[in-house]
Backbone as CSV, one residue per row, in Angstrom:
resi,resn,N_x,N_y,N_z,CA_x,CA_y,CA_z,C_x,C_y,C_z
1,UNK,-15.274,-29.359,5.639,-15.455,-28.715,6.918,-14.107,-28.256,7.475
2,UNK,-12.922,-29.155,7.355,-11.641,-28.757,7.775,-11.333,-28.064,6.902
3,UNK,-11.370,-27.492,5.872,-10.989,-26.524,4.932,-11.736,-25.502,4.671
4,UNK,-12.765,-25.338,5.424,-13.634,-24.321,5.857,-12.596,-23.298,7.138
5,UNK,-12.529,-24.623,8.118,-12.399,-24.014,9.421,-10.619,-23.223,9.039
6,UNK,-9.336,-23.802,8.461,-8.550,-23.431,8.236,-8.591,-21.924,7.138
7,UNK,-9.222,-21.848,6.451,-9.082,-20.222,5.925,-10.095,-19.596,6.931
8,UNK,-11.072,-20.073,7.291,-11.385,-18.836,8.892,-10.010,-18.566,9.439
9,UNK,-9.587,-19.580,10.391,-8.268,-19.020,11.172,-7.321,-18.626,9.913
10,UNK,-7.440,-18.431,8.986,-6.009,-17.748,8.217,-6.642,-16.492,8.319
11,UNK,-8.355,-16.191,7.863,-8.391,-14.916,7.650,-8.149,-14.028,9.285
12,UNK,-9.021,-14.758,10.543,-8.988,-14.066,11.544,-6.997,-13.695,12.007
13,UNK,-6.472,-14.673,11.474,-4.847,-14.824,11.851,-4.214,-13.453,11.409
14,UNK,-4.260,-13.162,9.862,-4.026,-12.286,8.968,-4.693,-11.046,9.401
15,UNK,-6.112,-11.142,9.840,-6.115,-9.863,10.410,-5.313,-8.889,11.300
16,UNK,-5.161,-10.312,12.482,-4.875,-9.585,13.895,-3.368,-9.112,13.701
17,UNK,-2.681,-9.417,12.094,-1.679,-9.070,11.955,-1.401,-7.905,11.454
18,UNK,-2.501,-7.107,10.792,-2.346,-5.975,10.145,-2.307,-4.676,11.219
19,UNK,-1.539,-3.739,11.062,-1.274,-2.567,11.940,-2.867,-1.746,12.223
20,UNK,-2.517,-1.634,13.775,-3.803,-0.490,13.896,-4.491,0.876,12.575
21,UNK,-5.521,0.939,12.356,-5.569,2.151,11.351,-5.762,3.285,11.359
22,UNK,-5.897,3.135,13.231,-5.500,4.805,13.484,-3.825,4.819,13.959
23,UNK,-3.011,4.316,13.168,-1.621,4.903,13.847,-1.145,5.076,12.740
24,UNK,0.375,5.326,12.668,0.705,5.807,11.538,1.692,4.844,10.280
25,UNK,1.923,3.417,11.021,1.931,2.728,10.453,0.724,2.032,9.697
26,UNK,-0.139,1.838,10.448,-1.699,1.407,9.571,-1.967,2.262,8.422
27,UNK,-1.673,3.296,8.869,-2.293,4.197,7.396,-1.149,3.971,6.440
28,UNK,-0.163,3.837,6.745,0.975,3.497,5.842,1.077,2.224,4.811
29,UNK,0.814,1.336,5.648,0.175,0.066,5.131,-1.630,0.067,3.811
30,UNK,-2.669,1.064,4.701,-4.023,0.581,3.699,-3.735,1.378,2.672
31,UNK,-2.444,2.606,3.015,-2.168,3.224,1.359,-1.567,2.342,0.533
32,UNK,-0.217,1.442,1.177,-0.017,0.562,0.225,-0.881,-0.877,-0.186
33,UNK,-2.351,-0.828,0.670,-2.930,-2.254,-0.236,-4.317,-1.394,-1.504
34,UNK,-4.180,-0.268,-0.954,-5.119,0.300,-1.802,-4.137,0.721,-3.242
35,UNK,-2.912,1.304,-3.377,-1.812,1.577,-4.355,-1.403,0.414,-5.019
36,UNK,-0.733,-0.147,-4.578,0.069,-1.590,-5.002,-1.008,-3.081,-5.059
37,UNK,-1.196,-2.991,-4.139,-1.816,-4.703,-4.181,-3.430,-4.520,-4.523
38,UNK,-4.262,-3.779,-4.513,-5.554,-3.602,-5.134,-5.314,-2.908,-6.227
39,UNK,-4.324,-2.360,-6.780,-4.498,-1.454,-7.391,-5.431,-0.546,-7.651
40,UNK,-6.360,0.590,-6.820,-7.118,1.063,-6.539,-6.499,2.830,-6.205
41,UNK,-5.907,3.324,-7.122,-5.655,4.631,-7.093,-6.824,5.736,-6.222
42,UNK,-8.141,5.724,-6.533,-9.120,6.617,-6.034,-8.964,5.772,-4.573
43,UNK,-9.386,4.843,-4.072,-9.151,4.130,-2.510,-8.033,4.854,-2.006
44,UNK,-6.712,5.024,-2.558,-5.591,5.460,-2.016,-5.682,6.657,-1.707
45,UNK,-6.332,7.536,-2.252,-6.650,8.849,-2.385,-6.736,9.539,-0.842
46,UNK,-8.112,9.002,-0.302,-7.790,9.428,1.046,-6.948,9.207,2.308
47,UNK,-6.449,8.249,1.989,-4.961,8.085,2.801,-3.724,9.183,2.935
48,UNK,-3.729,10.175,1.849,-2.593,11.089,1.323,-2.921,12.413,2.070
49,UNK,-2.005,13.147,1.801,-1.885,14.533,1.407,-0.700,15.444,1.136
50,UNK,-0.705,16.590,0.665,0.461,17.003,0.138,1.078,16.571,-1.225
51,UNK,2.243,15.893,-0.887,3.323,15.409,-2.390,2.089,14.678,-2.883
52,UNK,1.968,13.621,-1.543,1.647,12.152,-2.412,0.273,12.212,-2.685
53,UNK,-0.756,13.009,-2.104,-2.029,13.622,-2.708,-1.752,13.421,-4.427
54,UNK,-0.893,14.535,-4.315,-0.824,15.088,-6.021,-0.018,14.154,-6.620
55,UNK,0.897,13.465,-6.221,1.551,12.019,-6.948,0.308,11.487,-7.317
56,UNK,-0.705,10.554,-6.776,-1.392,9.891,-6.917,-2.452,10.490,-8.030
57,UNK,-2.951,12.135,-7.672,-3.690,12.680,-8.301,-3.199,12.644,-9.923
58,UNK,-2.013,12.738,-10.101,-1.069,12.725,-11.433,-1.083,11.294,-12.008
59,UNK,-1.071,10.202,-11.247,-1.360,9.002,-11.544,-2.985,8.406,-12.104
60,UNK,-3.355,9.213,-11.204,-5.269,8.891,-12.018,-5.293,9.701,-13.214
61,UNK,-4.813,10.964,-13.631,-4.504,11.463,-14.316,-4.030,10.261,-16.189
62,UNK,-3.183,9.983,-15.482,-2.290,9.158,-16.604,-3.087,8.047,-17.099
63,UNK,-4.138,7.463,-16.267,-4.573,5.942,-16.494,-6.408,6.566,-16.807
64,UNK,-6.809,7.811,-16.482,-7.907,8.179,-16.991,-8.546,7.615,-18.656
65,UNK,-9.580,6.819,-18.853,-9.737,6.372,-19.937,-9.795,4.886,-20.221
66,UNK,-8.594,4.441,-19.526,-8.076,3.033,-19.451,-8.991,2.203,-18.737
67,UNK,-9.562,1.421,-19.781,-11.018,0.137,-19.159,-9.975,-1.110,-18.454
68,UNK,-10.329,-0.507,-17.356,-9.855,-2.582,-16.509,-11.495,-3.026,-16.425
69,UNK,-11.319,-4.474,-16.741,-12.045,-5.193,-16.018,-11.933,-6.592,-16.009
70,UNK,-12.763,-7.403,-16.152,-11.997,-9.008,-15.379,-11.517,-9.819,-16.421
71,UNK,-10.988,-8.923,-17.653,-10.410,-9.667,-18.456,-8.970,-8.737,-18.051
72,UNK,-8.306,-8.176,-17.723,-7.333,-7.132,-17.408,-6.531,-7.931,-16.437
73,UNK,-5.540,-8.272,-16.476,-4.492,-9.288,-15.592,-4.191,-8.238,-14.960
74,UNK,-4.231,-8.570,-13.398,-3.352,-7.562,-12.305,-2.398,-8.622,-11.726
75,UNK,-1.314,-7.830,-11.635,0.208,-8.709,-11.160,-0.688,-8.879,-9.659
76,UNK,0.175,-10.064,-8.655,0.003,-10.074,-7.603,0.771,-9.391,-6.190
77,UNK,0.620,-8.570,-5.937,1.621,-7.860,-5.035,1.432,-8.150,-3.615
78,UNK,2.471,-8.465,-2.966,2.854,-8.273,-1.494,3.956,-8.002,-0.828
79,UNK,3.724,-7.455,0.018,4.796,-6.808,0.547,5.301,-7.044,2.337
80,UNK,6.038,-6.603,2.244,6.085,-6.912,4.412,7.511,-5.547,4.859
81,UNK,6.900,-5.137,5.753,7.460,-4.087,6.971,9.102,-4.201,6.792
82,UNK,9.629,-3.423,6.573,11.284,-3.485,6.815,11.800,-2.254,8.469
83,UNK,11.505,-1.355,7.675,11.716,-0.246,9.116,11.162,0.892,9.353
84,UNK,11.104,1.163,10.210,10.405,2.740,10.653,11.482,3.201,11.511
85,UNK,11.564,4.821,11.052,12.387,5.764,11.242,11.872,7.168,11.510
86,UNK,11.920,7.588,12.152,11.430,9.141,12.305,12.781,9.833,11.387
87,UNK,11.601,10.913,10.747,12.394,11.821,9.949,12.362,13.154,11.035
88,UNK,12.923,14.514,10.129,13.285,15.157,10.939,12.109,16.408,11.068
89,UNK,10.842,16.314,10.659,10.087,16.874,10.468,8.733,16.253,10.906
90,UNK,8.843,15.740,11.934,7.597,15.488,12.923,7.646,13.732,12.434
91,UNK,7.436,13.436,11.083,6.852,12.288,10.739,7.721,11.123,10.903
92,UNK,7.375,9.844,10.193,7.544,9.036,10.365,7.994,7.898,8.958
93,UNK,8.946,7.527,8.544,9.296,6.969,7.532,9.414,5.480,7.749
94,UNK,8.390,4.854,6.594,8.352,3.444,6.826,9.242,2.749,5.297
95,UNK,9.664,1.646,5.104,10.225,0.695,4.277,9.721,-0.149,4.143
96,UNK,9.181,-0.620,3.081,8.948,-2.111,2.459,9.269,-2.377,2.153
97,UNK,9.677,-3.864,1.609,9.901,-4.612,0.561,8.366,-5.320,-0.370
98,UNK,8.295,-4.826,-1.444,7.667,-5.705,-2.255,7.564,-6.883,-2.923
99,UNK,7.071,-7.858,-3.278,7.170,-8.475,-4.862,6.067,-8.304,-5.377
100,UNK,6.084,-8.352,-6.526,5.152,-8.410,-7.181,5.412,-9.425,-8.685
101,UNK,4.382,-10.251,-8.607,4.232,-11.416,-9.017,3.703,-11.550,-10.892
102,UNK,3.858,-11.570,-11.833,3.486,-10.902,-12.857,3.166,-12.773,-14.136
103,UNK,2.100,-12.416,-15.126,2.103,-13.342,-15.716,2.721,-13.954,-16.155
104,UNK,2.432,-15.464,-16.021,3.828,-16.251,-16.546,4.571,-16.804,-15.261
105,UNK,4.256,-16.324,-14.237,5.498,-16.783,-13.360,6.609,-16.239,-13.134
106,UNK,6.339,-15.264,-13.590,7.633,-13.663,-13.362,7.771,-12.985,-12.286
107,UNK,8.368,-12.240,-11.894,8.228,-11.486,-11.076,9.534,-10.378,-10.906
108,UNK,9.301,-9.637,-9.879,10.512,-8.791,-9.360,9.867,-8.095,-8.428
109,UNK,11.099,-6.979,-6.967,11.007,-6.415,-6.746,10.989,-5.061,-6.358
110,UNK,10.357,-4.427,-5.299,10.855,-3.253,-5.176,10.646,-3.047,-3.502
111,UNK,11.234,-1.470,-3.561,10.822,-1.257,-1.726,10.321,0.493,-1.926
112,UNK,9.566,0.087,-0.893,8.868,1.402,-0.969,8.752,2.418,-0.033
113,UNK,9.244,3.698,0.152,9.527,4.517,1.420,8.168,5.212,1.217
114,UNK,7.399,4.989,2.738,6.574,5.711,2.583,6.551,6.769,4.025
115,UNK,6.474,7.800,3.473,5.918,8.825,4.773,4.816,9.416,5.796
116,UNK,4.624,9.669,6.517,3.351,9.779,6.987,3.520,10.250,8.423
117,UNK,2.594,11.630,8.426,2.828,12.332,9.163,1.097,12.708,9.907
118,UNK,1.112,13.033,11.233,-0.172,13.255,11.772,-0.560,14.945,11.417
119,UNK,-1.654,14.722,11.027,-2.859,16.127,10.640,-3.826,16.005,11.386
120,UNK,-4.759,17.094,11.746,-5.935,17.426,11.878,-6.869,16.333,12.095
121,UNK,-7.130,15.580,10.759,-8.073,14.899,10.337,-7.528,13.124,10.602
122,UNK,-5.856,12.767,10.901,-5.357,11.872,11.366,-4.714,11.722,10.809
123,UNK,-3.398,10.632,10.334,-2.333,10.329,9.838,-2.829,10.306,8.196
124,UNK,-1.501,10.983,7.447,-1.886,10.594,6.392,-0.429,10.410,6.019
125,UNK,-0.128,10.004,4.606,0.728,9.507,4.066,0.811,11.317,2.795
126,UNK,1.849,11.472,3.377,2.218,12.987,2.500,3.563,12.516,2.016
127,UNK,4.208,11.741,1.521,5.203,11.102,0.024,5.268,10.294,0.326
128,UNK,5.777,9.326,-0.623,6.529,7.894,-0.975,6.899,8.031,-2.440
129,UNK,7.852,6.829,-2.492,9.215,6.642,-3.733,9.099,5.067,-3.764
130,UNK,9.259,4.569,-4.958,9.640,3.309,-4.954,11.158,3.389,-5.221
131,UNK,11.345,2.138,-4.964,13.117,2.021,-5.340,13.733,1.133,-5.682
132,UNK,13.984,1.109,-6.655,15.067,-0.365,-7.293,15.549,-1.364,-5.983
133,UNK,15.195,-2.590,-6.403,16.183,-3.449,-5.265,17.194,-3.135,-5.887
């Protein structure tokens, strides 16, 4: 029962921590749990447009064919907020830091600039880069 009630409050906790998903950090963020930590390329899809549309589109591209399923090890990825910066073209540039957690007890990281700018239809994420720590 006490170990019931403690992952309730982790999940309700963890929620109230994740960024709104109409702003432009939220969308910045469900592109990176749909990209990185679900690994879910088509999910990511509507988060984009522009570069990172067609980045991503080039990425389903590459892995077309390729059977995952629950025998298929996915590394564990997480990440957390470093900075937001306005660029000089309306939008908004965010930083992560990653790890990602890999079999065996391995790991390494990275950080990830992602962009995201307001449209029509609401914020989307039009590029990102990963980058060597």
């Amino acid at each position: 029962m006490l170990a019931t009630a403690v992952v309730a409050l982790t999940v309700v906790v963890g929620a109230g921590c994740r960024a709104d998903p109409s702003t432009a950090r939220g969308t910045a963020e469900r592109f990176l749990d749909a990209h990185y930590v679900e690994i879910d390329l088509a999910g990511a899809l509507p988060f984009t447009s522009g570069l990172a549309r067609d980045k991503v589109e080039h990425e389903m591209a590459l892995v077309k064919g390729v059977s995952i399923d629950d025998t298929t090890f996915k590394p564990i990825v997480r990440y957390a907020f470093l900075q937001e910066n306005p660029d000089d073209e309306g939008g908004v540039r965010f930083l992560y830091r990653g790890k990602i957690l890999v079999d065996g007890g391995g790991g390494f990281e990275r950080r990830w600039l992602v962009t995201v700018r307001q449209e029509p239809a609401g914020y989307r994420v039009t590029n990102y880069q990963e980058l060597a720590e």
